[in-house]
C-alpha positions as CSV (number, residue, x, y, z in Angstrom):
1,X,-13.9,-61.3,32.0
2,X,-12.3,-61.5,35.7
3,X,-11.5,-58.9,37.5
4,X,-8.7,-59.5,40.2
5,X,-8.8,-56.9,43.0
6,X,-6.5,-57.6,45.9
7,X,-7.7,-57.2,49.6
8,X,-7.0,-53.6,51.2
9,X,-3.6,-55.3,53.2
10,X,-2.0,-55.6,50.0
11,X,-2.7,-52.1,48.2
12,X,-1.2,-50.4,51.1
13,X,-0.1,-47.3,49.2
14,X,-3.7,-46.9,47.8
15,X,-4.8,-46.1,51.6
16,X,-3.8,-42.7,51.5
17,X,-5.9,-42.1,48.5
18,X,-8.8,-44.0,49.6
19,X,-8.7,-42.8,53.2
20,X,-8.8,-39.3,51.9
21,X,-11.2,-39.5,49.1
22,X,-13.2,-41.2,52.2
23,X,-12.9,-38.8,54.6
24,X,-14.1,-35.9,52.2
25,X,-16.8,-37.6,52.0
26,X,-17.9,-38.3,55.2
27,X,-16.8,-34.5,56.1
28,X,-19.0,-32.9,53.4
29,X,-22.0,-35.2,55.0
30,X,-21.9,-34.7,58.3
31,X,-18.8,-32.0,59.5
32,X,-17.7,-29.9,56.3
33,X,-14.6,-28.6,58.8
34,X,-12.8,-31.7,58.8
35,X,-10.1,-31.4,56.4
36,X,-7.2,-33.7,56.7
37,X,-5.7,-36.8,58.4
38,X,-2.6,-36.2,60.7
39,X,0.7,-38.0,59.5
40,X,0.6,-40.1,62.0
41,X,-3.2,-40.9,62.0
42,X,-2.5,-41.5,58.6
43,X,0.9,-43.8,59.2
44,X,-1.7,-45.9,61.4
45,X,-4.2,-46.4,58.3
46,X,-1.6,-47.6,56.3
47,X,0.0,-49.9,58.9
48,X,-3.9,-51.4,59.9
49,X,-4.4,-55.3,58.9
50,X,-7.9,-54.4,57.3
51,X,-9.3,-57.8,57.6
52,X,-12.6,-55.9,56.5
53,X,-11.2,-54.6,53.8
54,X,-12.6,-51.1,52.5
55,X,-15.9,-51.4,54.2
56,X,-13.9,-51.4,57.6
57,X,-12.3,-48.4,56.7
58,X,-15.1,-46.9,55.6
59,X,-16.6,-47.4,58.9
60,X,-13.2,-46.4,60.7
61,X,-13.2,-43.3,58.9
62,X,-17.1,-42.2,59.3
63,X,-16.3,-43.3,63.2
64,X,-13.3,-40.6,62.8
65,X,-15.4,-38.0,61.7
66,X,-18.3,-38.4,63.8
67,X,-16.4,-38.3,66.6
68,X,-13.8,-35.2,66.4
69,X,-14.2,-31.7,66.9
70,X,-11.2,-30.5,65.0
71,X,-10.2,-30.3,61.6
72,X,-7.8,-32.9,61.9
73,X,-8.2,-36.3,62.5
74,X,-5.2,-37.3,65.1
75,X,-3.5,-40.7,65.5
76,X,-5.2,-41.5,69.1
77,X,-8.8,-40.9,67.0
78,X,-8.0,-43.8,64.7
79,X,-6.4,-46.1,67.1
80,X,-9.7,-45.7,69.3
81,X,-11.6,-46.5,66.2
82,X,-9.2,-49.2,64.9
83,X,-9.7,-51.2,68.1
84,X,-13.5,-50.2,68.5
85,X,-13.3,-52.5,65.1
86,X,-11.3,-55.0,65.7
87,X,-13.3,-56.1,69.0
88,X,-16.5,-55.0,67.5
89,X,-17.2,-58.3,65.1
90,X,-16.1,-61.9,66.2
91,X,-15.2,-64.0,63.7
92,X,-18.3,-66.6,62.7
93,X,-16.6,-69.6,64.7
94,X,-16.6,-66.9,67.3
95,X,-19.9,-66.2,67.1
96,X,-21.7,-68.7,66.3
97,X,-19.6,-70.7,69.2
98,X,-20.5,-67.8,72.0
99,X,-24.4,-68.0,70.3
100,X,-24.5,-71.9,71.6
101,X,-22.8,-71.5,75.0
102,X,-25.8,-68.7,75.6
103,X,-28.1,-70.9,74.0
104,X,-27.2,-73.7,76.6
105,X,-27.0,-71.9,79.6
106,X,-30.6,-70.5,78.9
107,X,-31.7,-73.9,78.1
108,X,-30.2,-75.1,81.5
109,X,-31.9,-72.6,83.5
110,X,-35.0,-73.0,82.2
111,X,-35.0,-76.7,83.3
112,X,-33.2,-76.3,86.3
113,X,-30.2,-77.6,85.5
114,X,-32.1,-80.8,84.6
115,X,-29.1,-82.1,81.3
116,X,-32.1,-84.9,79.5
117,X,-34.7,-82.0,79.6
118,X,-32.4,-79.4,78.2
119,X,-31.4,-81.8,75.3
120,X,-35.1,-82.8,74.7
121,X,-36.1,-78.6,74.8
122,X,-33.3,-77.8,72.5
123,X,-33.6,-80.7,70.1
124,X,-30.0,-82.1,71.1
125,X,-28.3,-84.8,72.2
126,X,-27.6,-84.8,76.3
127,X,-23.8,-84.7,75.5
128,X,-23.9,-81.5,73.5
129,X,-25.7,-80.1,76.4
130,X,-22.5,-81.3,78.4
């Protein structure tokens, strides 16, 4: 048997749900006096792309919660957190892209700019160096 569940972008009126069942959690953890989300905070959730599904807002909730002091979680709380996420992971093009442009530049200072030692050191060909 298959089971079909469609990404977090596309359940958009199970957010509320989820985010709240969520944040009771993470409130009963670590700050029992955090009780609800605002409306707007909440407006935000549901209008978030989630391109990490629930585990991102599992992380954007705990963030929520670690970092107020009041009972309610505002809109500008999950905004910061929204956007803490969204520039926290690259994508692994990203990554892996930034990764070889540090690896190169290392590579080059190491042999002093020198392109055939670089490529020799890094087990690459002189135009990948380039």
């Amino acid at each position: 048997m298959n089971l079909k569940i469609p990404p977090l972008a596309e359940r958009t009126e199970d957010i509320p749900l989820l985010a709240n069942h969520l944040l009771r959690q993470s409130a009963d953890r670590h700050k029992p006096f955090v009780r609800a989300f605002s409306t707007d905070a909440m407006k935000r959730l549901m209008a978030a792309k989630w391109p990490g599904n629930v585990r991102q807002l599992v992380n954007v909730i705990e963030q929520c919660v670690a970092l107020t002091s009041s009972p309610v979680i505002s809109d500008a709380l999950v905004e910061q957190a929204l956007e803490g996420e969204n520039t926290a992971l690259p994508t692994f093009v990203e990554a892996r892209n930034q990764f070889e442009l540090n690896y190169l530049r290392k590579l080059l200072q190491i042999t002093k700019g020198n392109v055939t030692h670089a490529a020799r050191d890094g087990g690459a060909q002189p135009h990948r160096i380039l």
